[in-house]
N, C-alpha and C positions, 0 to 999 in steps of 0.2 A: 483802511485798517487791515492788517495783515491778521489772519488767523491759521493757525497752524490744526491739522487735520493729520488724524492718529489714520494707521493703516487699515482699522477695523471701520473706522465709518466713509474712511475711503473705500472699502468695500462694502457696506451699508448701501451705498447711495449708489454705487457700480449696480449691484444687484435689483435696486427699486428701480432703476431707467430702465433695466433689461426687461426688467417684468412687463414695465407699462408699454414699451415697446410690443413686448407679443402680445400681450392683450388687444393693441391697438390692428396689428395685423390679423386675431382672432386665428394664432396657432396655437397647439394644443401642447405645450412642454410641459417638462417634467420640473419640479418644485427646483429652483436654485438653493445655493447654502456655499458658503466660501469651499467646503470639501468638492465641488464639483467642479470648481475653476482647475483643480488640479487634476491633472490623468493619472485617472487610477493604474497598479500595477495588481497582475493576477495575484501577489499576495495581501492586493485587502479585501480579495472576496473569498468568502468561506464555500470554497470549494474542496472534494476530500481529496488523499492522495493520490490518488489515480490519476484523477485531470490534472494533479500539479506536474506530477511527474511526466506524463505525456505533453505538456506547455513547455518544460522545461526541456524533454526531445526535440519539438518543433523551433525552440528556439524562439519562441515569441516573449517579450517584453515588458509592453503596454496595451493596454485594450486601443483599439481605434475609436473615435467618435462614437458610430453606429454599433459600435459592440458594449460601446459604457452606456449610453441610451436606451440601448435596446434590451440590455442581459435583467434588470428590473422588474422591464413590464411584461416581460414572458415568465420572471417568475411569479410575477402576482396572477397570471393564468387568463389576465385582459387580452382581447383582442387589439392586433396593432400591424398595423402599415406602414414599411420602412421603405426609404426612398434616398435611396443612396448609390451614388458616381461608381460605377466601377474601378473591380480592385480595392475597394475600401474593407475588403474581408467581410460580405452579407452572412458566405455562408458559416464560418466560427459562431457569427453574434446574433443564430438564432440557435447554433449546435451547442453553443456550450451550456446557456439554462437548460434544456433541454436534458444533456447528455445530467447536468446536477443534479437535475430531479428524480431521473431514470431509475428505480430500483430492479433488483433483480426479481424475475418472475418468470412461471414456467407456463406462461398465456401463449398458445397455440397463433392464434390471430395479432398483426400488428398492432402495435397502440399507438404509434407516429408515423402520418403519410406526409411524404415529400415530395409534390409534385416538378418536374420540371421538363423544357420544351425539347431538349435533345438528346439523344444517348450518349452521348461525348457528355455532356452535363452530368447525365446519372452517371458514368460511370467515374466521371472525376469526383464526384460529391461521395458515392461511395468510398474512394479511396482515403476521402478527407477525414471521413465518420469513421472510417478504419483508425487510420490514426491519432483522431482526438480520442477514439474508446479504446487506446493499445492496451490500457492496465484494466479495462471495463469489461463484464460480459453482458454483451451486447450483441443480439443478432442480429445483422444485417443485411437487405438484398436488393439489387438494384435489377429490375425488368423494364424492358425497352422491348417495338418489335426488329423484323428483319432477324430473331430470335427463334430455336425449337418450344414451341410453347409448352409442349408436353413438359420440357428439362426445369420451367419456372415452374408449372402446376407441382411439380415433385420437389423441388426445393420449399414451395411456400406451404406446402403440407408438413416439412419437416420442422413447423414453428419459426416465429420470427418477431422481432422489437421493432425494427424501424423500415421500412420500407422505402423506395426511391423509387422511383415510376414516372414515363413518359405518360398521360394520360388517354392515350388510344390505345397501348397494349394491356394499360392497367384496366380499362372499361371492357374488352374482350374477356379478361380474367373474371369480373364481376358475374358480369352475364352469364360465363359458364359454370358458374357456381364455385369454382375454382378458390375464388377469394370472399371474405366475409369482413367487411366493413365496424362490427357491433365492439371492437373494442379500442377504436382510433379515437385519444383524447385528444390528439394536436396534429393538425392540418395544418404545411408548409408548401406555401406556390411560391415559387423564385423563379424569376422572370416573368412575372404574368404576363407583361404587352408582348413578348414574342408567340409565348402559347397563343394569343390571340390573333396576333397576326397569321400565324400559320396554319388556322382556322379548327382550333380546338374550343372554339367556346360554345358546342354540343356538347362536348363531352365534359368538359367542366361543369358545365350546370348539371348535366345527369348524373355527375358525381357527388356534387354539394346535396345534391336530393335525397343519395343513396344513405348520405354518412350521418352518424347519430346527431340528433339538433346539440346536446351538451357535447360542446367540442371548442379548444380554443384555434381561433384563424389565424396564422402570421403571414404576413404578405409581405415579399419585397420585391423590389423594380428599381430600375434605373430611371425611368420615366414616368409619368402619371399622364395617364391620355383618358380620352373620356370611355373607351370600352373599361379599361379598369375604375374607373369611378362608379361606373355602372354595379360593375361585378361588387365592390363594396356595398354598394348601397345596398341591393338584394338578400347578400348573405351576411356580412359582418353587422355585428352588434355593437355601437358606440367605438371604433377602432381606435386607439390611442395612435397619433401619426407623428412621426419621427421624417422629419428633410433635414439631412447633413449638407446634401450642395446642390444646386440646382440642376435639371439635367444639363444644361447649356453651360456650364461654371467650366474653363480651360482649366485644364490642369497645368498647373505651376512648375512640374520636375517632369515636365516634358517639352523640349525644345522642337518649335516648331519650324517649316519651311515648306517650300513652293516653288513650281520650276512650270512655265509657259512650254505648253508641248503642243507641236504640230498635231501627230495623229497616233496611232497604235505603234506603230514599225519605229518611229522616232522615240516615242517611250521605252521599247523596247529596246534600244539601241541607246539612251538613256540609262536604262535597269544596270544594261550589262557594263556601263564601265562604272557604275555608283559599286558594283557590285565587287569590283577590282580592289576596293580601298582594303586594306586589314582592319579597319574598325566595324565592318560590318558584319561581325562574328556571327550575327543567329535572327535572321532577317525576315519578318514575316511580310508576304504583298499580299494585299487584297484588290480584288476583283471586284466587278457586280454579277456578272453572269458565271453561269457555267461553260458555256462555249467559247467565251474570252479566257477563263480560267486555261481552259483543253489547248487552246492556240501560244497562249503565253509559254504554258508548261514544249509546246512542240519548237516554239523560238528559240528556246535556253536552249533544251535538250541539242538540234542543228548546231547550234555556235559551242556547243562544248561545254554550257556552265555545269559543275558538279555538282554533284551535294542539293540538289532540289527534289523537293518533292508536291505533290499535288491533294487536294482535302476538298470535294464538293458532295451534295447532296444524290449526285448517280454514281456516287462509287461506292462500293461495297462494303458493307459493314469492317470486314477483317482489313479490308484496304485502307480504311479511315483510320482505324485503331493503330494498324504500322505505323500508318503516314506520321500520328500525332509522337508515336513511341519513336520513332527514326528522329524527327524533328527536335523533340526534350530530349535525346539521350545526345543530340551530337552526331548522330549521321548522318544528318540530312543539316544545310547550312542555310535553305532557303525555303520557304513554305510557302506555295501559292494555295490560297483560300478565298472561297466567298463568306456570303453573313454568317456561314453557319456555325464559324467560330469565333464570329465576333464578339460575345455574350459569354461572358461567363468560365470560359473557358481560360485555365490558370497558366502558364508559360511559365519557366523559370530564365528571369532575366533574358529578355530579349534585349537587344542592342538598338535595332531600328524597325517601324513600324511603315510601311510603303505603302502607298494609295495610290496605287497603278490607274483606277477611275476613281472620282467624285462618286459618294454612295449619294445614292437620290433624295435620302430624308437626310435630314444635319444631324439627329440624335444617330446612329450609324456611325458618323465622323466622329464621336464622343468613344461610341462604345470600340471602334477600330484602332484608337490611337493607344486608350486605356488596356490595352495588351501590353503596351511596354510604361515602363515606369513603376513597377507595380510594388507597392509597398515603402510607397516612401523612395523610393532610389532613380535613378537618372534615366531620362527614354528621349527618342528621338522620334520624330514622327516626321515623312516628308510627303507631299502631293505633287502628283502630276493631275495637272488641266489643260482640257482643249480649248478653243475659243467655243466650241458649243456647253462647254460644261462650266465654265466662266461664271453662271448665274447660281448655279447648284453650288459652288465654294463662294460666294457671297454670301449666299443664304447661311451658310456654318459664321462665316464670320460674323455677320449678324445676331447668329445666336449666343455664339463665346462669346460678344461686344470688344472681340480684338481679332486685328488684320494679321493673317497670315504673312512672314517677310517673304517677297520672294527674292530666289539666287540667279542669277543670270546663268543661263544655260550655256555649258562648255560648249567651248568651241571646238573643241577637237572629238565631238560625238557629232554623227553624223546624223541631217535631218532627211528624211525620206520624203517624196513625194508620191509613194504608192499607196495609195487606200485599199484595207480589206473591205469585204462583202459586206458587214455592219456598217459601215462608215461611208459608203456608196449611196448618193442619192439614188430617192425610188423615182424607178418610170414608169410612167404610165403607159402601157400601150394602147394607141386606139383602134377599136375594133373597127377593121374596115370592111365588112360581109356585112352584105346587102341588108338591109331592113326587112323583117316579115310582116310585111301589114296586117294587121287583126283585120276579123273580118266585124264588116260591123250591121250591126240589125234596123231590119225597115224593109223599103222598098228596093227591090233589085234594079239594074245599071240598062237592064234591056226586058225587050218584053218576053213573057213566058211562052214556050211550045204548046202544041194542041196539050201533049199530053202530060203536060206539066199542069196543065189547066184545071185536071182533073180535080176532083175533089169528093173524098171519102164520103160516102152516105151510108148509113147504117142502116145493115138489112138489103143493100142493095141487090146482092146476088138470090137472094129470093126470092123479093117482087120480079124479078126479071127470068126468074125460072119457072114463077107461077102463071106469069102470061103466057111464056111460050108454054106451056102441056097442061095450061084449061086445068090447073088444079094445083094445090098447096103442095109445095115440098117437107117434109116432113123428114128429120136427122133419127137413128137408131136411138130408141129411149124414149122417145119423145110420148105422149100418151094419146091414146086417140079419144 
């Protein structure tokens, strides 16, 4: 019997499977209704002129995912845990309720802290909140250290709205009285698993301690590991949690590849002729070390490659800040970096994303590729591996559940057979000097001399002084 099905109870019955589905996995969404199947655009949220016209500067669209999810339950003032893939835009879709509900006030102390793990972070986030609040007034200040602290103590006394803070310059400020916590109603930590990796979770707790209990928590990550489960459970109250895509989930509008590399010197000798193509307009490589980073950047510089520049964690505040400005403006055509801009950190279109090493965790591989492709639009990602690193891009593939293609390696690049100092097995040398035998306790090896023989009696030199002169020795003091 054929029965014909109207579009409404086609979506009826679309929306009862969805539901009993999550219930069945016991996640926490937000109520369906046919208006949510469709993406909202900023004009169906009653936001005032300011943030339209500023949306409408930035050029954005539609809300993403995590920003229709999420813009809601921040403004019903719940706690909530977002877990969402980089580049899906964390930071708008916890700024814009935020920035909505914001009114003007002449409150000396912040009313919104934003924690997050690196100054590159703060001061990109700051920029962003610069330009989602262009038609707003809105004070804002981002402190980080490797900073004159005196120069933040004098800005934050000159009042402020929203604050942005690495969490060890921001705890120094507390302590010194500098800063005053009593009027922060909304607490934002983005990226928590890096803060924690990088062994900020002292100072996060002694910050959760500091800040007023009525407060609302937004938390977002890329990942969910168990130090941040932790951190929920302790502080947030019932957190509404929002997952858009799994940390492991490959992203789609980024075309992947792979190339079987000898050693360091053949990669590099690999770099420099991928390097040669003209589609490689704005090229970021990542490293895992610093010292790999220092060498690579010494290989290009020898062979003559322009336009490069270098970004790790022992170079210098002003130096990091060029490197990122030379890099986004177009003066710099190749960017060598480690983790430390993996996360978070915004690029505008980059062309190809290079994994000069396998990073050692696979979520790494997620958060290094997601530099390019950002926003919907087209990215490239390519890996170089050794046969020791072979296991470590398994492990990624296992977690995206899809195999990297690999390209067969030109022949016309040349493979090296000289190893650096990393890549040199270790020797052991064997200590060849003589043994010191301990000496060991008991009886000795030969027999003792007379006057080893002896043996201490107490009081002896008296008895023996009393005999010879017929009468007791007697010491000064002594009493008679």
């Amino acid at each position: 019997m054929d029965v014909e099905l109207s579009v409404e109870m086609v979506l009826t019955i679309f929306l009862q499977v969805f539901n009993v589905q999550i219930k069945f996995l016991k996640i926490k969404a937000l109520p369906l209704d046919a208006n949510t199947l469709v993406m909202k655009t900023f004009e169906n949220l009653n936001l005032s002129k300011e943030l339209h016209q500023a949306i409408e500067d930035l050029g954005f669209d539609t809300l993403t995912p995590i920003q229709e999810q999420a813009y809601p339950v921040i403004l019903s003032n719940k706690d909530i845990v977002g877990i969402a893939q980089t580049g899906t835009g964390k930071t708008f879709a916890y700024m814009l309720p935020i920035l909505h509900q914001m009114k003007y006030s002449k409150e000396v102390n912040p009313r919104v802290l934003i924690l997050l793990p690196t100054r590159e972070l703060v001061m990109q986030v700051v920029e962003n909140i610069n330009s989602y609040a262009k038609y707003k007034s809105v004070r804002v200040l981002g402190i980080f250290g490797e900073t004159n602290i005196n120069v933040q103590k004098k800005a934050i006394a000159q009042g402020l709205d929203i604050l942005v803070a690495t969490p060890g310059r921001l705890y120094d400020l507390v302590l010194s009285g500098s800063l005053s916590f009593k009027s922060i109603k909304k607490l934002v930590i983005d990226e928590v698993d890096i803060m924690l990796d990088n062994g900020f979770r002292p100072q996060l707790i002694n910050i959760f301690e500091l800040l007023p209990a009525k407060r609302q928590n937004i938390m977002f990550s890329a990942t969910m590991t168990s130090d941040v489960a932790a951190i929920i459970e302790d502080f947030f109250i019932a957190p509404f949690q929002i997952s858009i895509v799994p940390s492991g989930a490959r992203l789609n509008n980024i075309s992947q590849q792979c190339y079987p590399v000898k050693n360091f010197l053949t990669k590099v000798n690999l770099l420099k002729h991928l390097l040669k193509g003209k589609e490689y307009q704005k090229v970021l490589v990542f490293v895992t070390g610093k010292k790999i980073a220092d060498r690579l950047f010494d290989c290009l510089e020898k062979s003559n490659v322009s336009l490069v520049g270098i970004i790790h964690s022992n170079k210098s505040q002003n130096y990091r800040i060029r490197s990122i400005e030379e890099f986004e403006s177009g003066a710099k055509r190749v960017l060598i970096a480690t983790e430390v801009i993996a996360r978070g950190i915004d690029f505008d279109k980059i062309s190809h994303v290079i994994n000069f090493d396998v990073p050692e965790f696979p979520e790494n591989y997620m958060h290094r590729i997601g530099r390019t492709g950002r926003a919907e639009q087209h990215g490239n990602s390519i890996l170089f591996y050794t046969q020791q690193e072979e296991k470590a891009k398994q492990a990624i593939e296992s977690l995206m559940s899809y195999q990297i293609p690999i390209t067969d390696f030109p022949s016309e690049v040349a493979i090296s057979d000289e190893l650096i100092p990393e890549e040199k097995p270790k020797v052991f040398v064997k200590n060849y000097l003589p043994e010191i035998k301990k000496k060991t306790s008991g009886l000795s090896f030969h027999e003792k001399s007379d006057k080893n023989k002896k043996v201490n009696v107490r009081g002896a030199h008296k008895k023996k002084a009393a005999a010879k002169y017929k009468k007791p020795i007697r010491k000064r003091g002594d009493k008679k």
